[in-house]
PDB file of N, H, CA, C and O in Angstrom:
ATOM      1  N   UNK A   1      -1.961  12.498 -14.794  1.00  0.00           N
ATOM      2  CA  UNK A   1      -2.992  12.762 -13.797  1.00  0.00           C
ATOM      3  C   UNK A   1      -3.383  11.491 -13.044  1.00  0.00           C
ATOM      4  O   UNK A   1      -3.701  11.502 -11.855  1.00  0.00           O
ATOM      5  N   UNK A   2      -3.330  10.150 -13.976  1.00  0.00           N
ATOM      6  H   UNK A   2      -3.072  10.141 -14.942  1.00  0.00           H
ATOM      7  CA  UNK A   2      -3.634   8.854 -12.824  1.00  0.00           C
ATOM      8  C   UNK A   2      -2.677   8.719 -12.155  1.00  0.00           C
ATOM      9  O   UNK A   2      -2.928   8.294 -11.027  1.00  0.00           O
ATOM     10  N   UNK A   3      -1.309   8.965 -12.446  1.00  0.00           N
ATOM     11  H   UNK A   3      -1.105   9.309 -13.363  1.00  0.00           H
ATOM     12  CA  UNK A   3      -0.453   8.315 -11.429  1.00  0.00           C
ATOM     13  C   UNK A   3      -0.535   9.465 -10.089  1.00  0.00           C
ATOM     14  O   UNK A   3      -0.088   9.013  -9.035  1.00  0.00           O
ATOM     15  N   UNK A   4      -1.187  11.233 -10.030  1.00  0.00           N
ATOM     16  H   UNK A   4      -1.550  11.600 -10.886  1.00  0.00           H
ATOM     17  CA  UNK A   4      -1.857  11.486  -8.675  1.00  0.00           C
ATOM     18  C   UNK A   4      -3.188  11.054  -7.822  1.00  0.00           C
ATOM     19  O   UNK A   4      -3.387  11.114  -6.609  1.00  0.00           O
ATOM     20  N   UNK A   5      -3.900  10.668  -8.728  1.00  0.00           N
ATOM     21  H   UNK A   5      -3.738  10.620  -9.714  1.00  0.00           H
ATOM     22  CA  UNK A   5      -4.862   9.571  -8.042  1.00  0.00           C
ATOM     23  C   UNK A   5      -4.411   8.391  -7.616  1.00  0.00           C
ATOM     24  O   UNK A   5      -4.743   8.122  -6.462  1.00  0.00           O
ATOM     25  N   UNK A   6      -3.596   7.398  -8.315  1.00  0.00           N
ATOM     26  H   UNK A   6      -3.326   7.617  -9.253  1.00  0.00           H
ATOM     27  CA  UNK A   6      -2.725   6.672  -7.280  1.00  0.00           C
ATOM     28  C   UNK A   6      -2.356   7.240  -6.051  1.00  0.00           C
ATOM     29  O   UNK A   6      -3.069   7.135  -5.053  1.00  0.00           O
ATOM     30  N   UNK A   7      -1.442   7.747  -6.061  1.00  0.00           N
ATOM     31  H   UNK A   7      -0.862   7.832  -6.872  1.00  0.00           H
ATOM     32  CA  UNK A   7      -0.762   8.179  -5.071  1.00  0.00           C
ATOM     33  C   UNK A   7      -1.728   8.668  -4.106  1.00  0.00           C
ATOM     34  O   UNK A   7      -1.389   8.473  -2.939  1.00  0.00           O
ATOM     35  N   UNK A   8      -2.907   9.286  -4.288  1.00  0.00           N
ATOM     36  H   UNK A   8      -3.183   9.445  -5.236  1.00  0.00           H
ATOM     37  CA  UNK A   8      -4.341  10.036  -3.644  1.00  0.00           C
ATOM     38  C   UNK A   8      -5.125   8.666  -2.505  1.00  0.00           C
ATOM     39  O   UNK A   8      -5.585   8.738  -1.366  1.00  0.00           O
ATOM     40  N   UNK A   9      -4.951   7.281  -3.669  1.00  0.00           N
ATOM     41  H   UNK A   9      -4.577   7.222  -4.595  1.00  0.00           H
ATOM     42  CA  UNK A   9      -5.706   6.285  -3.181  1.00  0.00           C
ATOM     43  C   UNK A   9      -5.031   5.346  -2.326  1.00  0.00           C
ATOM     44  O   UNK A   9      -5.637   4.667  -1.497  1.00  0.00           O
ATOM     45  N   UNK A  10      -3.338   5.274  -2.577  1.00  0.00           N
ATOM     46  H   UNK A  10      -2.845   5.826  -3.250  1.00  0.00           H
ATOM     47  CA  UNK A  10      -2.532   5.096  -1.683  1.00  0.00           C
ATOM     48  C   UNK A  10      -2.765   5.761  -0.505  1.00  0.00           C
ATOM     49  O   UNK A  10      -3.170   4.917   0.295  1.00  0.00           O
ATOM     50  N   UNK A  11      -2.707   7.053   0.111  1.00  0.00           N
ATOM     51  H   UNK A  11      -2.379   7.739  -0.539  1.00  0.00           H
ATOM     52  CA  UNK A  11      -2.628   7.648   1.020  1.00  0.00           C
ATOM     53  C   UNK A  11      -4.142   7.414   2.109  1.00  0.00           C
ATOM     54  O   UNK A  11      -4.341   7.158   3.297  1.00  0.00           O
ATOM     55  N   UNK A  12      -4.832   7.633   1.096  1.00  0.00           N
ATOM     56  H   UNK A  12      -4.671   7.841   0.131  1.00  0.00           H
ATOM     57  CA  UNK A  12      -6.478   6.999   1.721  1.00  0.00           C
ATOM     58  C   UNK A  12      -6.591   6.070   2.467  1.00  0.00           C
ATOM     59  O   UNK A  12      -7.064   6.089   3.604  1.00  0.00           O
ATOM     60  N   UNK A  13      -5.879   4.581   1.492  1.00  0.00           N
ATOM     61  H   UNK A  13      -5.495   4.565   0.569  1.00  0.00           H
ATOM     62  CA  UNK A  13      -6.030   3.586   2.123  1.00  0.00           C
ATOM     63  C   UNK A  13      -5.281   3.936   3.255  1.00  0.00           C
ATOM     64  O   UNK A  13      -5.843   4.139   4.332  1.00  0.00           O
ATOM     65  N   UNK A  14      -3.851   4.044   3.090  1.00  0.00           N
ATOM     66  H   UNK A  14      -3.395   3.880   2.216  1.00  0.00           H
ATOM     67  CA  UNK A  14      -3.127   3.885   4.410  1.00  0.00           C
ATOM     68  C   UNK A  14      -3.747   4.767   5.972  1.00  0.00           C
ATOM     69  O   UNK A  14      -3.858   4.305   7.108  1.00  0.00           O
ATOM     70  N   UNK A  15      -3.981   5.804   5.590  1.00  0.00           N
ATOM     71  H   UNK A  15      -3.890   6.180   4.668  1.00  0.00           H
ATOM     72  CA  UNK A  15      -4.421   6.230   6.544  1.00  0.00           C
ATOM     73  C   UNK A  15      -6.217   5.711   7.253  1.00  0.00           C
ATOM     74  O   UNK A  15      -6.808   5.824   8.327  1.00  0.00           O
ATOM     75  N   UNK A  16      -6.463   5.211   6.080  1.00  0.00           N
ATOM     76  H   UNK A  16      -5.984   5.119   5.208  1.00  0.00           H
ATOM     77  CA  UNK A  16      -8.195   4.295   6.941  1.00  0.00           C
ATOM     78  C   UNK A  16      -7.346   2.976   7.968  1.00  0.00           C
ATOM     79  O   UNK A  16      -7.951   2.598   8.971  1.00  0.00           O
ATOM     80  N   UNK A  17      -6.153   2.431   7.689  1.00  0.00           N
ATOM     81  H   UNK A  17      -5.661   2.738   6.874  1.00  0.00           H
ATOM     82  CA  UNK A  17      -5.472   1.567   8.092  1.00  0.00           C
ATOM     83  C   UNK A  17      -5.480   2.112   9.470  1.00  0.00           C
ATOM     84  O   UNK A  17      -6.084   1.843  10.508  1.00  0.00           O
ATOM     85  N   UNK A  18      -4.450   3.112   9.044  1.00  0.00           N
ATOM     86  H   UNK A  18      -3.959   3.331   8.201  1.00  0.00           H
ATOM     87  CA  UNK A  18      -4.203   3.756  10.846  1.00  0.00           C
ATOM     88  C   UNK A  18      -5.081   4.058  11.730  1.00  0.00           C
ATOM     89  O   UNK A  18      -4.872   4.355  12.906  1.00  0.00           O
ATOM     90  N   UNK A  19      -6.225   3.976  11.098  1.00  0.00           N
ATOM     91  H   UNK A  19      -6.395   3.735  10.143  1.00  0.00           H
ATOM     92  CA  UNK A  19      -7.557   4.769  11.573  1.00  0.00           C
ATOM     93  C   UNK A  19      -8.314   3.529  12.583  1.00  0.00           C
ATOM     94  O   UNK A  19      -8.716   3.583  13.745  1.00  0.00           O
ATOM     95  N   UNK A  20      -8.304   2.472  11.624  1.00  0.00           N
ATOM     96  H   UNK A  20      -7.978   2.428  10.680  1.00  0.00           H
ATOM     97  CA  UNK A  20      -8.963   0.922  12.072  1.00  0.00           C
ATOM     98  C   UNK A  20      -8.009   0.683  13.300  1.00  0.00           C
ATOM     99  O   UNK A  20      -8.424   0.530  14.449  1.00  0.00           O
ATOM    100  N   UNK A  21      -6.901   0.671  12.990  1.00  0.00           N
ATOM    101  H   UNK A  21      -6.564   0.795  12.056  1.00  0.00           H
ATOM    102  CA  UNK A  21      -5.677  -0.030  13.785  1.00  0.00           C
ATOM    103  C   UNK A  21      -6.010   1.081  15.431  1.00  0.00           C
ATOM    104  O   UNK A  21      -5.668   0.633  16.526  1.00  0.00           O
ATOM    105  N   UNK A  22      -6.426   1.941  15.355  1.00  0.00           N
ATOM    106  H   UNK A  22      -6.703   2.305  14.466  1.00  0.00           H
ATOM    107  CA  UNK A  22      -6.652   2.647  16.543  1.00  0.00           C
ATOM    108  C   UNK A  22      -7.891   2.593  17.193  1.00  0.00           C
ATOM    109  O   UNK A  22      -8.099   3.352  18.141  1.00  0.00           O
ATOM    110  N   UNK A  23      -8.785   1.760  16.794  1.00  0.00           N
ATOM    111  H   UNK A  23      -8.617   1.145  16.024  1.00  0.00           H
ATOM    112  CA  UNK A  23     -10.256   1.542  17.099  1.00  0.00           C
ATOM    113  C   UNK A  23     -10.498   0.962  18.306  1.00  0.00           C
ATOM    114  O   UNK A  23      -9.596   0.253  18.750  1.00  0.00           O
ATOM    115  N   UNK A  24     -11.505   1.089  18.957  1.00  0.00           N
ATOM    116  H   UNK A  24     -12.239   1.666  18.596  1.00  0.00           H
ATOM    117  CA  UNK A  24     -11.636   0.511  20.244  1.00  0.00           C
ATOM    118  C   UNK A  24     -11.446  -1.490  19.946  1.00  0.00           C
ATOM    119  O   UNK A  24     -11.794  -2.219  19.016  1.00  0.00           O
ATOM    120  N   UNK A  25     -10.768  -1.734  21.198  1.00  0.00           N
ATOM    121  H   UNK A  25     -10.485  -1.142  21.953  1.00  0.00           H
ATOM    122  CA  UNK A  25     -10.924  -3.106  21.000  1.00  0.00           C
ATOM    123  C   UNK A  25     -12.168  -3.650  22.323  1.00  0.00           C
ATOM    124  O   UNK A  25     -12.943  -4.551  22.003  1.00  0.00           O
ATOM    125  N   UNK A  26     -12.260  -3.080  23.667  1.00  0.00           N
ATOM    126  H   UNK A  26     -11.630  -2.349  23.927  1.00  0.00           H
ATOM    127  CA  UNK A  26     -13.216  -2.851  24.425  1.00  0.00           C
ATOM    128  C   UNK A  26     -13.309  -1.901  25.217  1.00  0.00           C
ATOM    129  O   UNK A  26     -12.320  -1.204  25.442  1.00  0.00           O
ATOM    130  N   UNK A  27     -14.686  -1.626  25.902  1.00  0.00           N
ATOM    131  H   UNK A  27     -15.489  -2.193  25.719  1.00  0.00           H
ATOM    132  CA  UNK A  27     -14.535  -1.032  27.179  1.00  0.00           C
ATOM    133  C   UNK A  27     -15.254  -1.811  28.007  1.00  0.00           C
ATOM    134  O   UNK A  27     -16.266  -2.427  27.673  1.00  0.00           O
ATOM    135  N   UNK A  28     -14.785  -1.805  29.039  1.00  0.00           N
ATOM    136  H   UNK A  28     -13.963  -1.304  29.311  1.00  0.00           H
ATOM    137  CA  UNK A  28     -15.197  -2.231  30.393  1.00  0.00           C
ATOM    138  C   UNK A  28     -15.139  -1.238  31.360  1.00  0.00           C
ATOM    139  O   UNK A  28     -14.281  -0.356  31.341  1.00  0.00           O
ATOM    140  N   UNK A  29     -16.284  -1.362  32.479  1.00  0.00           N
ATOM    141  H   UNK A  29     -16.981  -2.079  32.495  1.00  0.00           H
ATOM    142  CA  UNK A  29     -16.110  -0.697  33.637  1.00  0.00           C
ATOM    143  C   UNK A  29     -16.835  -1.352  34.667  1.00  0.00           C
ATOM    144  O   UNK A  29     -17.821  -2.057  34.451  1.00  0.00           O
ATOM    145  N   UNK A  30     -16.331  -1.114  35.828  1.00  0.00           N
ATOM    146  H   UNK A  30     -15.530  -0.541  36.003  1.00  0.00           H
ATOM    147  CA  UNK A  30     -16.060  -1.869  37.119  1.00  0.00           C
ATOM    148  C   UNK A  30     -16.079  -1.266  38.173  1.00  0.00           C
ATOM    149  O   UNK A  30     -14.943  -0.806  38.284  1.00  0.00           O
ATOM    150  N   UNK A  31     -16.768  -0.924  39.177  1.00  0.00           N
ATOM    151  H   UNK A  31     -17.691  -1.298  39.087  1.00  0.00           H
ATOM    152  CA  UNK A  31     -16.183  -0.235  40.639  1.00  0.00           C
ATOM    153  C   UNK A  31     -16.317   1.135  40.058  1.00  0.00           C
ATOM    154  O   UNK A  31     -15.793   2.043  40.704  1.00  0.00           O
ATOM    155  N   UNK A  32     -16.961   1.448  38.891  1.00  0.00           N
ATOM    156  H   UNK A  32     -17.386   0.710  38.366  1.00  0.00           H
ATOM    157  CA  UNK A  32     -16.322   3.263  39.076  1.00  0.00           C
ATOM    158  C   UNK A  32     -15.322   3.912  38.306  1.00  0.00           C
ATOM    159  O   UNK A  32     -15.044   5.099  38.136  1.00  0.00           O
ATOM    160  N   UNK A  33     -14.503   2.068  37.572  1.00  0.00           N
ATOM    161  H   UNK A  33     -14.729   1.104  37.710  1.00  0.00           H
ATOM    162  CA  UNK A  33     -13.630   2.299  37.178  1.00  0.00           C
ATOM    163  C   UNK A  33     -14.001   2.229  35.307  1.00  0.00           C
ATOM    164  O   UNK A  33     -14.870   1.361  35.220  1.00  0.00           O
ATOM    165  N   UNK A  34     -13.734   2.706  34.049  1.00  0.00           N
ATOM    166  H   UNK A  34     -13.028   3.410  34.120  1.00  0.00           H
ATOM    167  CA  UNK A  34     -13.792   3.087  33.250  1.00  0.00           C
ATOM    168  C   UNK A  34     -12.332   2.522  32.220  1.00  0.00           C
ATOM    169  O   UNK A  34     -11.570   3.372  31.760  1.00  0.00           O
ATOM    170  N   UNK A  35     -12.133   1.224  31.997  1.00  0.00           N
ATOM    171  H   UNK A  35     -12.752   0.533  32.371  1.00  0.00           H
ATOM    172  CA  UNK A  35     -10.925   1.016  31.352  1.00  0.00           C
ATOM    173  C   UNK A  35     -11.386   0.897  29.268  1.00  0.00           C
ATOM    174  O   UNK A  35     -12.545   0.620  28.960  1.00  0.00           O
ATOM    175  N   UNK A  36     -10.380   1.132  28.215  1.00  0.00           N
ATOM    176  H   UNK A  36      -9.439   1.357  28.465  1.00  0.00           H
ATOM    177  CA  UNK A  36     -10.296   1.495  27.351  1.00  0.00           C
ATOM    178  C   UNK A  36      -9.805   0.726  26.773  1.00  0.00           C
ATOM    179  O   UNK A  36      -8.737   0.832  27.377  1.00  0.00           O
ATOM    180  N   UNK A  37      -9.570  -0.204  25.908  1.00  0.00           N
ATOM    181  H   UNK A  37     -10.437  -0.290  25.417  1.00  0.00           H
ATOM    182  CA  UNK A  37      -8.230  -0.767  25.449  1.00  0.00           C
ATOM    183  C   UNK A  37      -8.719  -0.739  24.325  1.00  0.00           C
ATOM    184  O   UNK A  37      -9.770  -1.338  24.099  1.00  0.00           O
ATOM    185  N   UNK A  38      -7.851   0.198  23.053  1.00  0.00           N
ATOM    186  H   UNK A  38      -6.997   0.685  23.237  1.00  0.00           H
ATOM    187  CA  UNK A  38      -7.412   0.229  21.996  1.00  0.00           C
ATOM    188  C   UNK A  38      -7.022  -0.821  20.775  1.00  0.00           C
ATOM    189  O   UNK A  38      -6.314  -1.484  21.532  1.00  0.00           O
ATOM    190  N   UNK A  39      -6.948  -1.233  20.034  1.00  0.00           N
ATOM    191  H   UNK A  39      -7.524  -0.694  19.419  1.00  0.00           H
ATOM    192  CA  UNK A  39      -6.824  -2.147  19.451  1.00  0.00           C
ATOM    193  C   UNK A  39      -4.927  -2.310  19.072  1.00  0.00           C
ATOM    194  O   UNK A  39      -4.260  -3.329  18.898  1.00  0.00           O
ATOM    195  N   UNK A  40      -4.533  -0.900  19.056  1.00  0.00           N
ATOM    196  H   UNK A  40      -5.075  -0.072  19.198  1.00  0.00           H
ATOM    197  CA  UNK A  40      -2.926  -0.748  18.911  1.00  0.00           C
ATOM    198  C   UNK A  40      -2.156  -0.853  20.478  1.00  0.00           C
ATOM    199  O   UNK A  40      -1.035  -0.433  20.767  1.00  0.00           O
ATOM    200  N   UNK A  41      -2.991  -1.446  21.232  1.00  0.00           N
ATOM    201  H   UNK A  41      -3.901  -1.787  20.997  1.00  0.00           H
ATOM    202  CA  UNK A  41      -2.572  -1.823  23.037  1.00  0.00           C
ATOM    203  C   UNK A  41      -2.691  -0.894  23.659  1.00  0.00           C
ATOM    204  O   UNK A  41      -2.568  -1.342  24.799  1.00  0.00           O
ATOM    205  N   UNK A  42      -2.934   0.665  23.791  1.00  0.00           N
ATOM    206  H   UNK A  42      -3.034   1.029  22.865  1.00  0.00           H
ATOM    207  CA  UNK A  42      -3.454   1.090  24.039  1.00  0.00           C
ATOM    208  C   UNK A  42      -4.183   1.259  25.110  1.00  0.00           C
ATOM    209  O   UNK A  42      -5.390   1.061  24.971  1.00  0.00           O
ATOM    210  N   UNK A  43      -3.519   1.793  26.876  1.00  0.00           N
ATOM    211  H   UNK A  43      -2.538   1.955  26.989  1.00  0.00           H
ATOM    212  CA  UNK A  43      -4.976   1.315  27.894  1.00  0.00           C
ATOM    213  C   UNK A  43      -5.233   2.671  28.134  1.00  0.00           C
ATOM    214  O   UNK A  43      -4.415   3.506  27.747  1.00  0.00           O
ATOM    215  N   UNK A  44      -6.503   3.090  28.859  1.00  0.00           N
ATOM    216  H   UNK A  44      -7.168   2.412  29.174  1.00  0.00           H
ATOM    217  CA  UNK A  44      -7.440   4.455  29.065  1.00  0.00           C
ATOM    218  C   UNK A  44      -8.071   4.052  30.502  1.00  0.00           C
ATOM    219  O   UNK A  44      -9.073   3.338  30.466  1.00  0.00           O
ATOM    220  N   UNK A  45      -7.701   4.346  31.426  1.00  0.00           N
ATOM    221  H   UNK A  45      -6.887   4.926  31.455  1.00  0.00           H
ATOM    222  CA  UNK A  45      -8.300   4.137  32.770  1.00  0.00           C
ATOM    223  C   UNK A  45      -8.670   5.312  33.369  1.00  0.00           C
ATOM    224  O   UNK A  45      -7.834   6.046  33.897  1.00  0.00           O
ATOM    225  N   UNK A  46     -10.068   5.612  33.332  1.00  0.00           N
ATOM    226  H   UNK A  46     -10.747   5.016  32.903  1.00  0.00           H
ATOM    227  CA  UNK A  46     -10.500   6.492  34.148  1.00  0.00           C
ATOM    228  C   UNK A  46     -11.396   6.232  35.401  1.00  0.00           C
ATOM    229  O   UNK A  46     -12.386   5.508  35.299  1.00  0.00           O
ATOM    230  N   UNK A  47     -11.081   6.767  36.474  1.00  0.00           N
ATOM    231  H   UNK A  47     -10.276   7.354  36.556  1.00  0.00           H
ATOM    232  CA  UNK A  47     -11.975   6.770  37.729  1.00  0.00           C
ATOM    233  C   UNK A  47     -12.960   7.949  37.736  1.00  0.00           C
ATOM    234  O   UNK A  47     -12.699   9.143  37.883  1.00  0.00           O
ATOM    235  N   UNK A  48     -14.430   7.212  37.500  1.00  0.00           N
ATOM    236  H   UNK A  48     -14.642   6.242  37.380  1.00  0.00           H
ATOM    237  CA  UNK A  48     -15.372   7.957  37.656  1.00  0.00           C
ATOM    238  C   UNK A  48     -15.965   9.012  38.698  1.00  0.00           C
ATOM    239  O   UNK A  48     -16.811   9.904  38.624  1.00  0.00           O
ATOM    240  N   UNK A  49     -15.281   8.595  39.529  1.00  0.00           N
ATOM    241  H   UNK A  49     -14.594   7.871  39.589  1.00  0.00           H
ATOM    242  CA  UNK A  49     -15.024   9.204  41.481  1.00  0.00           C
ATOM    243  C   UNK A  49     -14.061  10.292  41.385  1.00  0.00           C
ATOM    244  O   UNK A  49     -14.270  11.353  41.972  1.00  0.00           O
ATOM    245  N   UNK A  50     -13.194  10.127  40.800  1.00  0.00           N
ATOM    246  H   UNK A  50     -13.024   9.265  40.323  1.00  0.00           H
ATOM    247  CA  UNK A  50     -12.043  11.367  41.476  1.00  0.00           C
ATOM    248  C   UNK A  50     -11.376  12.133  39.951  1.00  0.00           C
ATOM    249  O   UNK A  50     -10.603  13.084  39.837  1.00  0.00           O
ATOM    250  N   UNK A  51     -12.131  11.153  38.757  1.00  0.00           N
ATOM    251  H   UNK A  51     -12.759  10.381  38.850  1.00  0.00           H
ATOM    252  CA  UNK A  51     -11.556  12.200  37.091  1.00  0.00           C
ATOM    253  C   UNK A  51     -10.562  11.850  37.193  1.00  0.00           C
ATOM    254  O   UNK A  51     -10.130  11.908  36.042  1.00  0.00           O
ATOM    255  N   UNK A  52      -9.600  11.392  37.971  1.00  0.00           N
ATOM    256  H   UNK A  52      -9.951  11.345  38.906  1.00  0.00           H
ATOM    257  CA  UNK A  52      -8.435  10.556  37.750  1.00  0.00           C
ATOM    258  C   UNK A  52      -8.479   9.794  36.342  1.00  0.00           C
ATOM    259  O   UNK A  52      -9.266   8.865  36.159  1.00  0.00           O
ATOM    260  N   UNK A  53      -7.397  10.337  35.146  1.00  0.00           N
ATOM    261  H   UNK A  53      -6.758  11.092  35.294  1.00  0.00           H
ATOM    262  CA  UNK A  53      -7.273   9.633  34.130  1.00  0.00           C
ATOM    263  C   UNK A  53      -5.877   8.722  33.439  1.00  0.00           C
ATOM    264  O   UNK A  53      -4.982   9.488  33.080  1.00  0.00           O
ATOM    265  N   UNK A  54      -5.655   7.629  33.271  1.00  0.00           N
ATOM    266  H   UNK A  54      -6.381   7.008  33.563  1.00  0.00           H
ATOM    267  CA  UNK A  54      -4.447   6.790  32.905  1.00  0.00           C
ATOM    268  C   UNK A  54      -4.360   6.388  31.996  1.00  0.00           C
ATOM    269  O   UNK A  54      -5.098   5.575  31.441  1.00  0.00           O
ATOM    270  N   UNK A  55      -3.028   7.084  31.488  1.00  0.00           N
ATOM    271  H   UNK A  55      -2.428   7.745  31.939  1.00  0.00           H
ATOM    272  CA  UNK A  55      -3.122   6.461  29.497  1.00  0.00           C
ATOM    273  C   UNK A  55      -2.112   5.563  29.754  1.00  0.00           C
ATOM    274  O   UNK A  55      -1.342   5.997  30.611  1.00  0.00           O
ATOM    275  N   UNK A  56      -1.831   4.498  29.342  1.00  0.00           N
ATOM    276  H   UNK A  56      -2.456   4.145  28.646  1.00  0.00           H
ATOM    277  CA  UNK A  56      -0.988   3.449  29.224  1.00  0.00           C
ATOM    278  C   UNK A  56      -0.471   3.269  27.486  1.00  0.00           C
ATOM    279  O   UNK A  56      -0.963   2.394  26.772  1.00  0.00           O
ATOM    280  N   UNK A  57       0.505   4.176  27.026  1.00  0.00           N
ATOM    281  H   UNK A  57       0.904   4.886  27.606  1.00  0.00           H
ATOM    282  CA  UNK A  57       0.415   3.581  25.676  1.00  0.00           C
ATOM    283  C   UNK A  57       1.032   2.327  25.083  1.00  0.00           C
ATOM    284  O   UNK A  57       2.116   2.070  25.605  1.00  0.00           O
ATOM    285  N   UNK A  58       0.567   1.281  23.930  1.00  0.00           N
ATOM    286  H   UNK A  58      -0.314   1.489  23.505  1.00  0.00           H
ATOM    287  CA  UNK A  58       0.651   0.372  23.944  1.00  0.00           C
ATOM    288  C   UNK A  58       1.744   0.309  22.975  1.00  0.00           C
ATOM    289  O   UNK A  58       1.894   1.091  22.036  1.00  0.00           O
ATOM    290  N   UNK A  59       2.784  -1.061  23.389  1.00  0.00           N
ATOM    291  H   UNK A  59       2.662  -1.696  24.152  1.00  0.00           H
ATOM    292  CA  UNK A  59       3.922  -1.115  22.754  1.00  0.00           C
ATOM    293  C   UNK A  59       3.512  -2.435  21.534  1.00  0.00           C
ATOM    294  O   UNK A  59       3.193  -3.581  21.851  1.00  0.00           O
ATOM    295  N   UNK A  60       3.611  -1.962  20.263  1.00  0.00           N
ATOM    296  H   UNK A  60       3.870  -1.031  20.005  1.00  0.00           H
ATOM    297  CA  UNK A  60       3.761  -2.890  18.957  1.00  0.00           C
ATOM    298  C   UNK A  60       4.831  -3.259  18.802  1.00  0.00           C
ATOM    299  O   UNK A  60       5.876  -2.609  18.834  1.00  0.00           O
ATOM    300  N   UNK A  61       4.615  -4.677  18.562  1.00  0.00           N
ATOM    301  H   UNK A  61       3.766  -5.204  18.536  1.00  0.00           H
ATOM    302  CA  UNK A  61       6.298  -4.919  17.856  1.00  0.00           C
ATOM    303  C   UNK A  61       6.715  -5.069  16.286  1.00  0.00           C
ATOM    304  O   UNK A  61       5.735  -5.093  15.541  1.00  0.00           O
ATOM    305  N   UNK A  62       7.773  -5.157  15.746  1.00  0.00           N
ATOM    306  H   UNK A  62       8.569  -5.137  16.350  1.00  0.00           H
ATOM    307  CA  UNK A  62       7.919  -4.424  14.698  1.00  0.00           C
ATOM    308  C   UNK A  62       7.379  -5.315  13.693  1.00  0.00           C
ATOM    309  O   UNK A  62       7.165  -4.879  12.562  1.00  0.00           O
ATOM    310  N   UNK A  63       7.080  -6.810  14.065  1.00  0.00           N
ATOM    311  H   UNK A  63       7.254  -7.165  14.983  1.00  0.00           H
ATOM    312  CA  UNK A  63       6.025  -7.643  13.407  1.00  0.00           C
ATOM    313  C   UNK A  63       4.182  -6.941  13.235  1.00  0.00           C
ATOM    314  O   UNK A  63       3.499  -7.020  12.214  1.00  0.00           O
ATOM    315  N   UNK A  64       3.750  -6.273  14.611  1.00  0.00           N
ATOM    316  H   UNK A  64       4.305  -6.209  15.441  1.00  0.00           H
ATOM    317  CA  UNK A  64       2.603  -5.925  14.312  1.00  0.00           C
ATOM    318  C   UNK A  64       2.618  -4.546  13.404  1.00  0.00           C
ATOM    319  O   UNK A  64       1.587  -4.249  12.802  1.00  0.00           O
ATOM    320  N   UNK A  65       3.841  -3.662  13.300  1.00  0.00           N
ATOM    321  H   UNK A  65       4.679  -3.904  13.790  1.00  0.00           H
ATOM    322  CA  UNK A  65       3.619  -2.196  12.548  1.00  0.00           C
ATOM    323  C   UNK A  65       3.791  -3.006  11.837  1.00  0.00           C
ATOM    324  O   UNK A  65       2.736  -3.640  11.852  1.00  0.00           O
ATOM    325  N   UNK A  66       4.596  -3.565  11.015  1.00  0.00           N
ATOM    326  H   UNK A  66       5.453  -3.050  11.003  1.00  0.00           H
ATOM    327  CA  UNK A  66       4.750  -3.942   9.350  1.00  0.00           C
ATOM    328  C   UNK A  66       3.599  -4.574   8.781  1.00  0.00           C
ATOM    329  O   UNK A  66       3.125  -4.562   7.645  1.00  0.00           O
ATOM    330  N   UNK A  67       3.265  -5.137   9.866  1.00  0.00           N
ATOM    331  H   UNK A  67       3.650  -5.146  10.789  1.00  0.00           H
ATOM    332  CA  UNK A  67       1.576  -5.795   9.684  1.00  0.00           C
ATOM    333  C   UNK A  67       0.474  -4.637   9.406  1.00  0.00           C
ATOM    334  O   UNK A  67      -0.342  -4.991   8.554  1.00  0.00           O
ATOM    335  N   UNK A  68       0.318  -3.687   9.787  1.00  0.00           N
ATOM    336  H   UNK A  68       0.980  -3.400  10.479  1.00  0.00           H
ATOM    337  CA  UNK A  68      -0.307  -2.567   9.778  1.00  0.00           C
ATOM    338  C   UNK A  68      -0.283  -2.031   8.700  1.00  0.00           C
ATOM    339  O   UNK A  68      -1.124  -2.178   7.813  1.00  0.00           O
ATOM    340  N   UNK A  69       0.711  -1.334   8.664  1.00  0.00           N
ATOM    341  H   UNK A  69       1.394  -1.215   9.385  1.00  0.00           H
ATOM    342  CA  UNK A  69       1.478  -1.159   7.428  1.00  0.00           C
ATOM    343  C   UNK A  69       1.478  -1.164   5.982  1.00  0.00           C
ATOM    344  O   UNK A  69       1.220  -0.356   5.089  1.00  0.00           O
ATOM    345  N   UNK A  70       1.887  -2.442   6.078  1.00  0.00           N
ATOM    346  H   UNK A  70       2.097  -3.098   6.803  1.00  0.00           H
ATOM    347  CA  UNK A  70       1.104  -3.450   5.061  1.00  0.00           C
ATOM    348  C   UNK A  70      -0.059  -3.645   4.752  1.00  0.00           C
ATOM    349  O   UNK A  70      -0.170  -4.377   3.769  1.00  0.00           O
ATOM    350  N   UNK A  71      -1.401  -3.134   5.377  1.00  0.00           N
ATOM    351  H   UNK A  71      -1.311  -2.539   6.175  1.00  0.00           H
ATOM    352  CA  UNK A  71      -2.909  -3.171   5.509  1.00  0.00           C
ATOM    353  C   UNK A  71      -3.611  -4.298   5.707  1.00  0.00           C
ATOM    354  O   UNK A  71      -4.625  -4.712   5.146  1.00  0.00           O
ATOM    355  N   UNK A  72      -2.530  -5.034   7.125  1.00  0.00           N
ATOM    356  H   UNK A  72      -1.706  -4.698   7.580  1.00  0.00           H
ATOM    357  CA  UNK A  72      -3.250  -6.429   6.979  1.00  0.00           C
ATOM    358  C   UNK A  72      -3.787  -6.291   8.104  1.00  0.00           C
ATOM    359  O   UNK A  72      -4.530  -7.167   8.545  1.00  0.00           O
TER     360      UNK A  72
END
């Protein structure tokens, strides 16, 4: 039965990982404009004027997933 609580507390952690790793890193807005940036690079540009919305998704390299990953 402990080695499914392992495995229970494994999964926990990792996924609070993924959870952090997706967290806002700021927002700013400007002109109307509404930008997002994610902590996994991640951009979110919305124009407050026209609902115009822009996801930019952000490229990790295989140094930052293993970093992640890893729960660092």
């Amino acid at each position: 039965m402990t080695e499914y609580n392992e495995q229970v507390e494994k999964a926990r952690e990792r996924l609070a990982r993924e959870r952090r790793w997706r967290e806002f890193k700021y927002i700013h807005a400007n002109n109307g404009v509404v930008e997002t940036k994610l902590r996994d690079g991640t951009s979110i540009r919305e124009d407050t004027a026209s609902g115009k919305v822009e996801v930019e998704l952000g490229k990790l390299s295989y140094g930052e997933v293993m970093k992640v990953w890893k729960g660092g």
